[in-house]
C-alpha positions in Angstrom: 132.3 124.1 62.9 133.1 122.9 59.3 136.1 121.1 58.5 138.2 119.8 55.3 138.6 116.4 56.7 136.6 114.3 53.9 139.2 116.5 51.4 142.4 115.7 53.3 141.0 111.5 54.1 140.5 111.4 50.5 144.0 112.6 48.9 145.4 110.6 51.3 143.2 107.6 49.8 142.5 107.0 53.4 138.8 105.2 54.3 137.1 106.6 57.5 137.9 103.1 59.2 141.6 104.0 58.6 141.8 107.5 59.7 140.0 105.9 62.8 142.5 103.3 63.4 145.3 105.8 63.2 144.3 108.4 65.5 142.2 105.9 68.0 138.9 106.6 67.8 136.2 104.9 66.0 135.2 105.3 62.5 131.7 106.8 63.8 133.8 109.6 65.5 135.4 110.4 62.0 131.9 109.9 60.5 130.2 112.5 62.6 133.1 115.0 62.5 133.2 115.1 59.0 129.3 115.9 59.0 129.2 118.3 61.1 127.6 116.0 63.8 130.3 116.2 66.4 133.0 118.9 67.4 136.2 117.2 68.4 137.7 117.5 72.0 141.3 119.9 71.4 143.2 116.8 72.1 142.0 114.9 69.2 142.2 118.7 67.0 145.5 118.1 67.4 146.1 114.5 66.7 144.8 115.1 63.4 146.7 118.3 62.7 149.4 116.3 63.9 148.7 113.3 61.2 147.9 115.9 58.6 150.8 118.3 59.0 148.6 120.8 58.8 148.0 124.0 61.8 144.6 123.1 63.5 142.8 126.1 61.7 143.4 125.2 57.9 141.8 121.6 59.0 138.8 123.2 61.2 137.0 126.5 60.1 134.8 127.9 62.4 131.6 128.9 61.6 131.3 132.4 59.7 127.4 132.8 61.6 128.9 132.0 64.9 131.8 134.5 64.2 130.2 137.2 63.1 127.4 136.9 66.4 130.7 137.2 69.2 132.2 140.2 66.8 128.8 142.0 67.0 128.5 141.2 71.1 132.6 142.3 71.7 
């Protein structure tokens, strides 16, 4: 899944260590979301669309490959 989350830390001049500390997780959570490494749970989707006032899918885009494979099995 990619996201915009580097894009939206980075107008808010937020570092990863304070994006952390305001949704509760640690700054290696934010790290590996925001390369890909790790998908958050729902819960924490919607902490951040929360802190971002922003609808979950304008912050996390699913992945075009992986869309087009479940259209081409429905």
């Amino acid at each position: 899944m990619e996201n915009r989350l580097r894009v939206l830390r980075a107008e808010k001049n937020w570092s990863q260590g304070e994006l952390a500390d305001r949704l509760d997780v640690s700054r290696q959570t934010i790290n590996a979301i925001e390369t890909g490494k790790y998908d958050p749970s729902l819960p924490l989707a919607f902490k951040f669309a929360v802190l971002f006032d922003l609808p979950i899918e304008e912050i996390f885009l699913p992945d075009q490959t992986e869309l087009e494979k479940i259209k081409r099995q429905g």
